[in-house]
Backbone as a ProteinNet text record, in pm:
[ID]
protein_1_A
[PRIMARY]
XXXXXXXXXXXXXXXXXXXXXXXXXXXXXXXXXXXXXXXXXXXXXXXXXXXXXXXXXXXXXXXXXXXXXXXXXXXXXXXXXXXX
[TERTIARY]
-10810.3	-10905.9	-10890	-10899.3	-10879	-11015.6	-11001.7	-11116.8	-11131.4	-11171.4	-11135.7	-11245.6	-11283.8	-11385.1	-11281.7	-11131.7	-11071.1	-10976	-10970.6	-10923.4	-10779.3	-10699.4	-10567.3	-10493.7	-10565.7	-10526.4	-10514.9	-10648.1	-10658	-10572.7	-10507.5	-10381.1	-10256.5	-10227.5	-10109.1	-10109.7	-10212.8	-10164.3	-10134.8	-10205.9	-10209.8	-10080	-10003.3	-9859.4	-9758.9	-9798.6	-9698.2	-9674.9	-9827.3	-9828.5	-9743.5	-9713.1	-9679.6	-9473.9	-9459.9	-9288	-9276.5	-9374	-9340.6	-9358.3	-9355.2	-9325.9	-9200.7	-9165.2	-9021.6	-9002.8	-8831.9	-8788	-8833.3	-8790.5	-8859.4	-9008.7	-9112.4	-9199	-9275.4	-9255.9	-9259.4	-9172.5	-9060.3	-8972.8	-9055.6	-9152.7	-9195.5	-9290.5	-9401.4	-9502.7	-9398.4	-9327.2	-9251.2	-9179.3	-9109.2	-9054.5	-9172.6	-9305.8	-9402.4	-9425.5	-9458.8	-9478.5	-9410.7	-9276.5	-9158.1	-9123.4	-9128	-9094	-9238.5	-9337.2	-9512.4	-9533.1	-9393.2	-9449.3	-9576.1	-9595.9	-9716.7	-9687.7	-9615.9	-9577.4	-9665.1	-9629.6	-9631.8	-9807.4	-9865.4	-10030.2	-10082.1	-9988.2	-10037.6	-9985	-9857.3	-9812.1	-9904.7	-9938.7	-10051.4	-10169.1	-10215.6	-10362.6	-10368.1	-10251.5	-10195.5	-10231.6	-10155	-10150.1	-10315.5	-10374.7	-10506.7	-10615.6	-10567.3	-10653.9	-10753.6	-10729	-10819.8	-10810.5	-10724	-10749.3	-10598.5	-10584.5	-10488.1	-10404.2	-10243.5	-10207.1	-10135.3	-10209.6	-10193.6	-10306.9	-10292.5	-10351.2	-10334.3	-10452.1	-10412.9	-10510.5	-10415.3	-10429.9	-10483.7	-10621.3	-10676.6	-10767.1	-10719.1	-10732.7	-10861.7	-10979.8	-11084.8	-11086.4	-10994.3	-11012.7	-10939.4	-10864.9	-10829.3	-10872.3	-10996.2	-11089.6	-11052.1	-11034.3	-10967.8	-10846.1	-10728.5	-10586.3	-10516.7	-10503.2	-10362	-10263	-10244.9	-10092.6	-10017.9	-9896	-9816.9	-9833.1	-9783.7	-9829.1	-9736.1	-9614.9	-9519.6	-9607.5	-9716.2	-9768.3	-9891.8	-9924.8	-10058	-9960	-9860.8	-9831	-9778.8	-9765.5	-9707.6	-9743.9	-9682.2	-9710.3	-9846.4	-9815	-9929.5	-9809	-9873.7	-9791.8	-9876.7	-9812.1	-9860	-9912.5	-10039	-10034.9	-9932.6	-9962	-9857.8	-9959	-9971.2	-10063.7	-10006	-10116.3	-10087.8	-10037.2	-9997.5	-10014	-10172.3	-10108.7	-10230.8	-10229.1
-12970.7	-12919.1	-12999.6	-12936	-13030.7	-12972.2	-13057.4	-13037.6	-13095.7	-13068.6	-13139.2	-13012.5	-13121.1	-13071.5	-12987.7	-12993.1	-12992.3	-12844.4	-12759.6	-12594.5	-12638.7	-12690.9	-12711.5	-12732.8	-12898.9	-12989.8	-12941.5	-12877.5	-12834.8	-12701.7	-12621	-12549.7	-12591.6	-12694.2	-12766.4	-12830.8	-12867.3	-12977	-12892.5	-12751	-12688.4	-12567.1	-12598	-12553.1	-12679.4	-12801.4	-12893.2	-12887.6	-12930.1	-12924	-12843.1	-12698.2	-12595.8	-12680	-12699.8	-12691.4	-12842.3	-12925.9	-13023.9	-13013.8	-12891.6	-12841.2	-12856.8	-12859.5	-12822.5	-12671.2	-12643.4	-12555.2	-12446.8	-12434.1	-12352.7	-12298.9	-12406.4	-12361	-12279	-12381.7	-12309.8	-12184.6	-12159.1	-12083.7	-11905.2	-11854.5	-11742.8	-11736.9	-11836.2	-11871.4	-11899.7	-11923.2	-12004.7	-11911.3	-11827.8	-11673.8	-11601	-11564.1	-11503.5	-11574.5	-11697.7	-11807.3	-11743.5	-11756.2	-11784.2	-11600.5	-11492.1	-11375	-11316.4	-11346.1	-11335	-11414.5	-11429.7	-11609.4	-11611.5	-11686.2	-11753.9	-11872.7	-11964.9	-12095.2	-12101.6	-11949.8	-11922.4	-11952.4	-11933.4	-11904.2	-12082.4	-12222.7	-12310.7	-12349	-12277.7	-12356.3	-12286.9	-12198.4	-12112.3	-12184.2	-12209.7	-12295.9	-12413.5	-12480.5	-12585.9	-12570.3	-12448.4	-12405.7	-12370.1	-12310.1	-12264.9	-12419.3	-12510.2	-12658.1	-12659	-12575.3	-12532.7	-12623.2	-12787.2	-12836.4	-12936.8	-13020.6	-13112.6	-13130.8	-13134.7	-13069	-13191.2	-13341.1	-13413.4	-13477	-13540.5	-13538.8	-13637.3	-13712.3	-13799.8	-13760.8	-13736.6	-13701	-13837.9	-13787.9	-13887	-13891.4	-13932	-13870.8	-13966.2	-13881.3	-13953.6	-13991.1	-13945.9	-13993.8	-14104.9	-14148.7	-14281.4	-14392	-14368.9	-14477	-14492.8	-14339.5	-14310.9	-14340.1	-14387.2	-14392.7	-14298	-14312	-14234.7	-14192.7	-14053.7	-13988.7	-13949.1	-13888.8	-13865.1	-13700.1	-13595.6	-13412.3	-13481.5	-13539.5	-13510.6	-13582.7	-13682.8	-13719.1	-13635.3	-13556.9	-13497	-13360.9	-13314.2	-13204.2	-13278.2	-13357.2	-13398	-13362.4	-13291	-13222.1	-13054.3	-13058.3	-12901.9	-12847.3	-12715.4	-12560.1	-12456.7	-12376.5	-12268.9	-12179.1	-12083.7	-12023.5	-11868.6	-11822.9	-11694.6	-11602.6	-11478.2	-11397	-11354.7	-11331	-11342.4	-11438	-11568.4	-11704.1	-11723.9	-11792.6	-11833.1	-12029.3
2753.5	2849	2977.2	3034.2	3225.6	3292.1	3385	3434	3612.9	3718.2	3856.9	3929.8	4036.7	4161.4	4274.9	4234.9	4308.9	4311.1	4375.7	4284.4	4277.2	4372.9	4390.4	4313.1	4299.2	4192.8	4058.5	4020.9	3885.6	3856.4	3985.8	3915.1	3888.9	3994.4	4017.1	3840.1	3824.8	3692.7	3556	3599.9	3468.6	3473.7	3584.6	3612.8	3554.2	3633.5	3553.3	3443.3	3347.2	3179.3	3148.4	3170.4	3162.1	3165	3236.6	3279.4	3210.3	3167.3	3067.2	2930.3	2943.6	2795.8	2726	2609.8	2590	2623.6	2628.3	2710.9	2591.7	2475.3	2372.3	2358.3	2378.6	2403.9	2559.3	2652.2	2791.6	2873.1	2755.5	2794.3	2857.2	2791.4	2825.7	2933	2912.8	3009.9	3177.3	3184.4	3313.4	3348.9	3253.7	3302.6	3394.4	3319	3378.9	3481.1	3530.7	3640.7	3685	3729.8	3804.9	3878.9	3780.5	3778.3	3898	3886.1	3936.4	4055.6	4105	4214	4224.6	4087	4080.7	4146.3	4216.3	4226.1	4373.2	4456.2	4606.7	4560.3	4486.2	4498.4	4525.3	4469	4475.8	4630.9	4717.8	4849.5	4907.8	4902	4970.6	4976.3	4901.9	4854.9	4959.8	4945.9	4989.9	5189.5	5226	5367.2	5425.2	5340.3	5393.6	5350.8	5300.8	5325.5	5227.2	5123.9	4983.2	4877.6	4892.1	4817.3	4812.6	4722.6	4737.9	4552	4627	4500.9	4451	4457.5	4420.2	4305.8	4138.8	4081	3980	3886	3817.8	3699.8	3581.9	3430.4	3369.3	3284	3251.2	3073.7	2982.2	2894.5	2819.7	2849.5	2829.3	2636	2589.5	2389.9	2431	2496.9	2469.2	2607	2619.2	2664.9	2878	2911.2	3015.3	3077.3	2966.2	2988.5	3068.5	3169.4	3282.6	3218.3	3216.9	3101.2	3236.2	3152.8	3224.9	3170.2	3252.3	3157.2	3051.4	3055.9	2906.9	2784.1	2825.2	2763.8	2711	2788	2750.2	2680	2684.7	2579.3	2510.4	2422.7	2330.1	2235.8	2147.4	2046.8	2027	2162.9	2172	2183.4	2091	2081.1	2169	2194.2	2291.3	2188.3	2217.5	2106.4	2155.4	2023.5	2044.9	1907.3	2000	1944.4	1779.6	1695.5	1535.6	1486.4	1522.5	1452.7	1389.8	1279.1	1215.3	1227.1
[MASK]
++++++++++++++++++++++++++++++++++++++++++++++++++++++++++++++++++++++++++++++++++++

């Protein structure tokens, strides 16, 4: 779960997570990104002064430790519809 006062930030990071995925798992999500220039929606954000697409991951279960995204997906799976 993420969370920020900030709209920018909080897409920017939830794009990174995304491409620090392994390539297996992020492989479909990043097609849709990439195919949707969705990417253009965060330089955009960026141009109209809506927020700052700089950000620091903070993982309040381990007593507010600074991750890195490769650290915060570590070991999350994407879901994929009809998995149980």
């Amino acid at each position: 779960i993420l969370s920020s006062t900030d709209i920018l930030a909080i897409d920017q990071a939830c794009v990174d997570l995304v491409y620090a995925m392994t390539e297996a798992d992020h492989h479909d999500l990043v097609e849709r990104i990439e195919t949707r220039h969705g990417l253009r929606q965060l330089s955009y954000m960026k141009e109209l002064g809506m927020g700052n697409d700089r950000y620091i991951l903070i993982d309040l279960d381990n007593g507010g430790k600074r991750i890195t995204a490769a650290e915060a997906v570590e070991g999350l799976k994407p879901f994929v519809q009809g998995q149980e």
